[in-house]
C-alpha atoms as one frame of an Amber mdcrd trajectory, in Angstrom:
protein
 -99.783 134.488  77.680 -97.094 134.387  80.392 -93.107 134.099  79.194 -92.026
 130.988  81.987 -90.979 129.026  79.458 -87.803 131.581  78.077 -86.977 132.590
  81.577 -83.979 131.867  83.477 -82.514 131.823  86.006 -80.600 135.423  87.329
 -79.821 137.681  90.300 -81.676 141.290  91.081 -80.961 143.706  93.479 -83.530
 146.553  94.683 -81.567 149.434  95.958 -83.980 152.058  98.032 -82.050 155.168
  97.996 -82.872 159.198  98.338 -83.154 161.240  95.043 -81.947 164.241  96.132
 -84.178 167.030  94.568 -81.871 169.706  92.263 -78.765 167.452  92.768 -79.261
 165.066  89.409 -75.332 164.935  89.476 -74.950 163.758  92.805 -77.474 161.296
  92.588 -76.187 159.469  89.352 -73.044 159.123  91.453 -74.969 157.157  94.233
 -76.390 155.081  91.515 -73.091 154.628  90.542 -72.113 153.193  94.068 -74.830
 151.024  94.019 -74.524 149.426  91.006 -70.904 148.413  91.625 -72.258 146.842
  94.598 -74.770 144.834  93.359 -72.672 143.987  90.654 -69.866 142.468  93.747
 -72.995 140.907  94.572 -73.297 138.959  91.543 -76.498 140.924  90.094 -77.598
 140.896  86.387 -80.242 143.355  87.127 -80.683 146.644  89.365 -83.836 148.242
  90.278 -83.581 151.903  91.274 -86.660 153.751  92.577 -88.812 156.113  90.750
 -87.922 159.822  89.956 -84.538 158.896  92.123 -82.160 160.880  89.474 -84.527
 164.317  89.256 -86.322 163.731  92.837 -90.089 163.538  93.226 -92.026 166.388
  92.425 -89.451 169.017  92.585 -90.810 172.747  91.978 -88.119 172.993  88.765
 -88.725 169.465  87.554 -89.849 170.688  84.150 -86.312 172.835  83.909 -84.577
 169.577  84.668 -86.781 166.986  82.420 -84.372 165.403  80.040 -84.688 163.635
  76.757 -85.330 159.961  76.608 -83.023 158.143  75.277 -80.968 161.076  73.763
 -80.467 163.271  77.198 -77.693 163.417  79.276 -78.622 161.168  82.686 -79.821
 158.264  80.068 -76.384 158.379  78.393 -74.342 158.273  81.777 -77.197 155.150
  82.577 -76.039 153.469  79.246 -72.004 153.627  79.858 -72.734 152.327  83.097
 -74.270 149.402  82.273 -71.658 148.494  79.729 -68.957 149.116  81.977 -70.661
 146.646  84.488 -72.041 144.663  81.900 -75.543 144.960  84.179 -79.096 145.792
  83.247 -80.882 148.565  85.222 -84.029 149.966  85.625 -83.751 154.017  86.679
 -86.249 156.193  87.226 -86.327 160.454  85.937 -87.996 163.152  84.967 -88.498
 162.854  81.169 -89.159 165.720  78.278 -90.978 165.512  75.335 -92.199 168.341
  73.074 -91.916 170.079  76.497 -94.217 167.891  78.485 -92.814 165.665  81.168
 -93.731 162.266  82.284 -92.425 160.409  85.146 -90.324 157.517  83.511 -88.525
 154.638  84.581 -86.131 153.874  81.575 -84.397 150.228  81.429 -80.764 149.893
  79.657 -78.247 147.401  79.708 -74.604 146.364  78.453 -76.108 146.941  74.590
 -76.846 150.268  75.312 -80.766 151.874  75.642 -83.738 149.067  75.415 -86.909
 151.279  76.558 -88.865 153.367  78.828 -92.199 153.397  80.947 -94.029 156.176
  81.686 -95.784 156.496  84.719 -99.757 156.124  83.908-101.809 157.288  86.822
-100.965 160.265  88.432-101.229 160.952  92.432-101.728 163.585  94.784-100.215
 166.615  93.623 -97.974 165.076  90.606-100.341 166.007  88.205 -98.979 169.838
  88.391 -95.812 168.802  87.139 -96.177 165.376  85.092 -98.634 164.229  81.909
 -99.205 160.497  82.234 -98.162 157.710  80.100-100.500 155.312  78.068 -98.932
 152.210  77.030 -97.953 149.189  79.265 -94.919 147.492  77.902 -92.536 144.319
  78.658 -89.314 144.177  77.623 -86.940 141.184  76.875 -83.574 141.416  78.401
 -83.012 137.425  77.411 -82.799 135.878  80.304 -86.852 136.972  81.547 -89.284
 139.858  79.991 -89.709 142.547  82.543 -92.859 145.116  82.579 -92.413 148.269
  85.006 -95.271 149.304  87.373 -94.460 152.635  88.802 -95.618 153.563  92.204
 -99.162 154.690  92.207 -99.968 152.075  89.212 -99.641 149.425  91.355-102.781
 150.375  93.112-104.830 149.369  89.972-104.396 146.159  89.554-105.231 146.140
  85.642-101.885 147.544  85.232-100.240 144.221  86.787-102.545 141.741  84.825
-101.964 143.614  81.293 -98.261 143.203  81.781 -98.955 139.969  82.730-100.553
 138.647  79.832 -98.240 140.886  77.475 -95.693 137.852  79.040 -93.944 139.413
  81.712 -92.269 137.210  84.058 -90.844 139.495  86.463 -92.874 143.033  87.302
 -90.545 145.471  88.859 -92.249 148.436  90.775 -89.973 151.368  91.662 -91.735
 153.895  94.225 -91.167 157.259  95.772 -94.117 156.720  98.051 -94.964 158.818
 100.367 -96.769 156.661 102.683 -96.512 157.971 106.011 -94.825 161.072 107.772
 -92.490 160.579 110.160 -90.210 163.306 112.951 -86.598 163.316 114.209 -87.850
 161.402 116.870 -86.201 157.368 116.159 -89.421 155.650 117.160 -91.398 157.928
 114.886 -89.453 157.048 112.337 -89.984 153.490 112.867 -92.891 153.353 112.800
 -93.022 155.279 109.190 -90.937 152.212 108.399 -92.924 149.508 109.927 -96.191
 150.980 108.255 -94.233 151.156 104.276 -93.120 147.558 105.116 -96.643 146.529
 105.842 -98.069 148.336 102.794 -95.243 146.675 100.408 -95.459 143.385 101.558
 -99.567 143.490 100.871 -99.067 145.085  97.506 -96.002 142.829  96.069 -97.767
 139.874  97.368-101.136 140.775  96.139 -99.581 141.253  92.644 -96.880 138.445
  92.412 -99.806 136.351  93.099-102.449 137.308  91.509-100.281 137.312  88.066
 -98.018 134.444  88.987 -95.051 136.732  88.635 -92.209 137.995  90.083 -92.562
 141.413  91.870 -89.352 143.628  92.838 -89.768 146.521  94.961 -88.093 149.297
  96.009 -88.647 152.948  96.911 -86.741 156.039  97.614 -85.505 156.326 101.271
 -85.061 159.762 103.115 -86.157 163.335 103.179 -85.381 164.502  99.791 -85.508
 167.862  99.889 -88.236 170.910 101.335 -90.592 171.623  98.682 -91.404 175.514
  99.973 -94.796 175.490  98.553 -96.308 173.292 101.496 -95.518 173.259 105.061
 -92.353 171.330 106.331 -94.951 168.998 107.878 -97.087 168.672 104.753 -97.788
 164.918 103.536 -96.579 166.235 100.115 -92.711 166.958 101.089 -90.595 164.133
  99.191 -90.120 162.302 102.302 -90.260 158.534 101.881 -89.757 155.699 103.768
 -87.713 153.377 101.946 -87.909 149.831 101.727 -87.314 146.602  99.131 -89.179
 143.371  99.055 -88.998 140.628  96.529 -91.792 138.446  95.931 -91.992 134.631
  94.278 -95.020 134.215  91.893 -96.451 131.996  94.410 -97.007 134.807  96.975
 -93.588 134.095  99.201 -91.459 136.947 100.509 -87.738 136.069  98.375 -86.080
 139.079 100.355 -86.709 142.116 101.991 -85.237 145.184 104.287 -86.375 144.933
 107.672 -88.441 148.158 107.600 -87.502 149.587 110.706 -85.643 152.392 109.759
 -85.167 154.966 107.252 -82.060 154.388 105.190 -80.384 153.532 101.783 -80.266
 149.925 101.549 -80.000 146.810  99.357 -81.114 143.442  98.802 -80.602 140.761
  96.361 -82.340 137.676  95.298 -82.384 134.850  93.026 -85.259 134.817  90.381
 -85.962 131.115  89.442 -87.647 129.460  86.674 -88.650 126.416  88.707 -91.125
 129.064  90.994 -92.654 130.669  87.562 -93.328 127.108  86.164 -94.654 125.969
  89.754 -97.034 128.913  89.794 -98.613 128.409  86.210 -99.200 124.709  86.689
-101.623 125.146  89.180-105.111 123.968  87.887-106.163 127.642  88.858-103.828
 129.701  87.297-105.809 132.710  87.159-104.680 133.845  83.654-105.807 130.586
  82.128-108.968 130.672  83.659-109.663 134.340  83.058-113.009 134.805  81.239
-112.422 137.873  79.418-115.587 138.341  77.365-116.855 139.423  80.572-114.814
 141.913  81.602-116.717 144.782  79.376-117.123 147.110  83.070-113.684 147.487
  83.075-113.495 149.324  79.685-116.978 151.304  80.222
């Protein structure tokens, strides 16, 4: 239970960026950009948002599922890494046996380490995506890192599994589509202002509840029209952007300002000293779980 005593200490960044529906190409070369930059910024580890190298929920997503780890986008992921000697979370449209799951692979300077797939499905993303069923954590030696994508971090099981599977650091790529916003600047601020709100409850909620790190990003833009709802629809891609990191006591370690929509960056130091601090409270939740009463969850 827990992993605070193999952690150390490292760097993340949390790039919110657009993923460009159709445009896989394009958007591998933003992630490209990005990664340089957080590597400038001295960054051992990148989270990208989900679905940001197929775009979110796009009417030919199945068409443009790839393999995982054997397809092209995962391969261009895996050079990159090497060549910036960086780890990086990513998130795509995967295809299996011709069934597609929304998937958030991790790789780093060694090459492919794993994938999750996205469990619960929202809204309308059940037309084009199965969903997952395992929860995994991954060591990448200097913390283990579990992946909560989007939606899953409503459910709060999700979170605490990871948890006690020893994650130290939960990262939780979005393409949420929180709020719709017009041309109009103080429309759009408000879209901001009202993701920033949301993120900041979530990431908190979680980091603490779990005494774990929490990274956070999510796609930022309009990423396409979807011609199947109305340009004003709630569904269209449009998101909001955003990226907060949160201490495993509960304590904002960065964010974007969240009042505007645009492709951003932060970066923040993920220490030890915070993951011990948290689990040697006398109520450190996951010690003083009681389990064998937990049977309504399962029922």
């Amino acid at each position: 239970m827990g992993g605070g005593q193999f952690m150390q200490a490292l760097k993340i960044a949390a790039v919110a960026m657009n993923g460009l529906l159709g445009q896989a190409n394009e958007n591998l070369r933003s992630i490209d950009r990005w990664a340089a930059q957080a590597k400038d910024s001295g960054a051992d580890l990148v989270l990208f948002p989900e679905l940001v190298v197929h775009g979110h929920n796009d009417p030919n997503t199945w068409y443009a599922a790839e393999a995982v780890p054997d397809g092209p986008s995962v391969e261009h992921l895996c050079l990159l890494a090497q060549a910036l000697d960086l780890y990086l979370s990513v998130g795509l449209s995967e295809k299996e046996r011709d069934i597609v799951y929304n998937t958030q692979v991790l790789v780093g300077p060694q090459g492919y380490i794993g994938a999750q797939r996205k469990i619960h499905l929202s809204r309308d993303e059940v037309i084009h995506y199965e969903g997952g069923s395992e929860m995994l954590v991954f060591d990448i030696g200097k913390c283990r890192v579990g992946t909560i994508i989007c939606y899953d971090n409503s459910l709060p099981e999700v979170p605490r599994i990871l948890a006690l599977k020893g994650a130290d650091v939960l990262l939780m790529p979005h393409a949420a589509r929180l709020k719709t916003w017009t041309d109009d600047p103080e429309s759009e601020k408000q879209a901001a202002a009202y993701s920033g709100r949301y993120f900041h409850m979530i990431a908190s909620a979680r980091a603490y509840e779990n005494s774990c790190y929490t990274v956070l990003c999510n796609q930022a833009g309009r990423a396409g029209i979807v011609d199947t709802y109305p340009k004003d629809s709630p569904n269209q891609p449009n998101h909001a952007g955003g990226c907060i990191v949160v201490d495993p006591l509960g304590q904002v370690a960065a964010r974007t300002s969240f009042e505007k929509i645009e492709e951003e960056m932060v970066v923040a130091d993920l220490l030890p000293e915070k993951l011990w601090e948290a689990r040697s409270q006398p109520n450190y939740t996951l010690r003083q779980r009681r389990p064998e009463l937990f049977g309504a969850l399962v029922e």
